[in-house]
N, C-alpha and C positions, 0 to 999 in steps of 0.2 A: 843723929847729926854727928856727922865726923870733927874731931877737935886739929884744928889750923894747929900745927908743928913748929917748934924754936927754928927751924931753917926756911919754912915759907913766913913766918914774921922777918924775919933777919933779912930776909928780899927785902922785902917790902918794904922795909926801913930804909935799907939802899937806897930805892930808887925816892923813897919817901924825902932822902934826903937833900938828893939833887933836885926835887920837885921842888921844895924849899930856898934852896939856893938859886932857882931863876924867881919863886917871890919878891925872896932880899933883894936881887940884884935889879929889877923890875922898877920895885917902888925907891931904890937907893937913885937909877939912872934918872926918875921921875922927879927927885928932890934935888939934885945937884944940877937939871937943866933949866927947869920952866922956873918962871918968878911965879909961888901960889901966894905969896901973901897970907890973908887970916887965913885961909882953908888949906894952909901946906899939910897940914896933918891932916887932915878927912882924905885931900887928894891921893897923898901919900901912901894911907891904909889900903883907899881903893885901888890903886895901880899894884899895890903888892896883892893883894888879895886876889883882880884879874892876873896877873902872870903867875901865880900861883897856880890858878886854876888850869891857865892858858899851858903848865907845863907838864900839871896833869895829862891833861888829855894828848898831847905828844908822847911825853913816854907810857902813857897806858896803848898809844896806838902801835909802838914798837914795839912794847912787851909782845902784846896780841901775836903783831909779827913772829917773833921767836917760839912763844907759847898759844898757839891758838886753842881756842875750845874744840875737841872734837865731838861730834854725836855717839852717845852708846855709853855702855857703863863705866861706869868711875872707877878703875881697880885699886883700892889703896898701894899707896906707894906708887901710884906709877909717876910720870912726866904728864899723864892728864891730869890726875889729883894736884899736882904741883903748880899747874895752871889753872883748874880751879880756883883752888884756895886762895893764893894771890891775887887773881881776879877779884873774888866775891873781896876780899880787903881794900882794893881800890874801891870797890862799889860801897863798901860798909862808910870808907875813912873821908871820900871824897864827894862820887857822884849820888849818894843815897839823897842828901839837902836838893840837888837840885832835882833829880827827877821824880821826887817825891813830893815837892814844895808847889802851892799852886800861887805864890808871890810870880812864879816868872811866868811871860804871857807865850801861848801856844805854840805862835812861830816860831820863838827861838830854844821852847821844846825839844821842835823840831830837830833845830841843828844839832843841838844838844845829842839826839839819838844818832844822828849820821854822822858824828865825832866818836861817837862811840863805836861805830861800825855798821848798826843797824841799817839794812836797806830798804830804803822806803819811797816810794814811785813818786811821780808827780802832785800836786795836789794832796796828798795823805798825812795826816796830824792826829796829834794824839794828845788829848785832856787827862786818860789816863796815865800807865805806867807801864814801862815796857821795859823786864826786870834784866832780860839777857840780851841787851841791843844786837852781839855780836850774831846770834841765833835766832834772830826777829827781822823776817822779811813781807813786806807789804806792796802791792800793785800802785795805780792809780788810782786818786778818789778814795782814797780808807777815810772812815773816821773813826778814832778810838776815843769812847765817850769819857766823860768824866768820871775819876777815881778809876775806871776801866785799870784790870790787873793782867797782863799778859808776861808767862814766864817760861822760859823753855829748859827748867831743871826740876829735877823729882829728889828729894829728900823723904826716903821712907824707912826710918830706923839710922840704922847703917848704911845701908846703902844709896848710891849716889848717881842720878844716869842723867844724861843732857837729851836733849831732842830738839830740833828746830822747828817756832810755828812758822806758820807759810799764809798769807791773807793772799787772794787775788785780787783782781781790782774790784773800785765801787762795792766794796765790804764794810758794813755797820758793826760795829760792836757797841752795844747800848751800855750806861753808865752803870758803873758800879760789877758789870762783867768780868768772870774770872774764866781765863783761856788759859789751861795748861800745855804743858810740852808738850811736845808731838803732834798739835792740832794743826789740821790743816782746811782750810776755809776756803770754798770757790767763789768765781767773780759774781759778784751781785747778793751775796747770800751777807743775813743780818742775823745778829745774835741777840738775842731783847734784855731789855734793863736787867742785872740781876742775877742770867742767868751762871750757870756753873759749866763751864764742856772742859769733858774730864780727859785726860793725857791720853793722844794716840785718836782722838774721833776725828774721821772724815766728814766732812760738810760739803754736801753737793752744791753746784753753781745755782744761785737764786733760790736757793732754800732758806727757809727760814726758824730758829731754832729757839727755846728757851725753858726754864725751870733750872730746879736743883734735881738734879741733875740736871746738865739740858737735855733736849728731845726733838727730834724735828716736828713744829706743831702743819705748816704747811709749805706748803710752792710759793712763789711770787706772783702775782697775777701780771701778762707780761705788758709792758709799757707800751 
């Protein structure tokens, strides 16, 4: 694992800072308008705390902008390493509680992943976690089970490469599944509780796969 560098903290803090300052400003406009009475402070916290978040995911969507993730390997020192690192900081300092947390209910999961950038079809939810929103694209009809891990970055030593997953539609991933980078999943094809699909496997349409590793065990029988 590569070590985050004094000038990608020193971003971060930047932007960490202005994040901050639409909190303050948030829960201050929130105390000097409304009459809360007993619960001015509970209100208070929570309105800072929403604009807080709410300013996160703004300037993590312009960072994106300027800095996006690309596919392929990491080179140290380059301007992808530098978008990395900051990235994964937002996701360490911010979004880790929420998309980790199962306090908040599925739908707004949801939105949760398409603030993030993740693309994801009609219909499609996720109980699990879905580590690289920006490199996580999903059809119509997904369901990503519970605890369900999907990530589309390789940490192996030193080195560092991103991949895009890719679900088509009416795709199952059963709970507790781990989908690494590079995987790519055809429409109708399910992954079973459990299993492991390791970075870079193809999944034919309406296939069906599972184990540690996984394995394609059969076809779909067709509806």
């Amino acid at each position: 694992m590569r070590q985050i560098t004094g000038l990608q903290i020193s971003f971060f803090f930047l932007l960490f800072t202005f994040i901050l300052i639409v909190g303050i400003l948030g829960g201050w406009l929130v105390a000097v308008t409304l009459p809360l009475g007993d619960f001015r402070g509970v209100v208070v916290t929570a309105a800072a705390v929403f604009c807080t978040y709410l300013g996160a995911f703004c300037i993590y969507r312009v960072f994106s902008r300027f800095f996006p993730l690309h596919e392929g390997e990491v080179v140290p020192g380059s301007r992808d390493e530098f978008s990395v690192q900051v990235d994964t900081l937002f996701y360490l300092i911010f979004f880790n509680s929420l998309i980790r947390t199962h306090f908040l209910p599925v739908p707004l999961q949801r939105l949760i992943y398409l603030a993030l950038g993740a693309r994801l079809g009609h219909n499609t939810y996720s109980g699990g976690a879905l580590l690289d929103p920006p490199l996580t694209t999903a059809g119509d009809n997904c369901i990503i089970g519970h605890d369900a891990v999907i990530f589309a970055h390789a940490i192996e030593g030193s080195r560092f490469s991103l991949a895009a997953v890719r679900l088509g539609n009416d795709v199952t991933i059963g709970a507790h599944a781990v989908v690494m980078s590079g995987v790519s999943i055809g429409d109708g094809a399910i992954v079973s509780a459990g299993a492991v699909v390791l970075k870079g496997t193809q999944i034919g349409a309406g296939e069906v796969w599972g184990g540690v590793p996984a394995r394609r065990l059969r076809k779909r029988a067709a509806e």
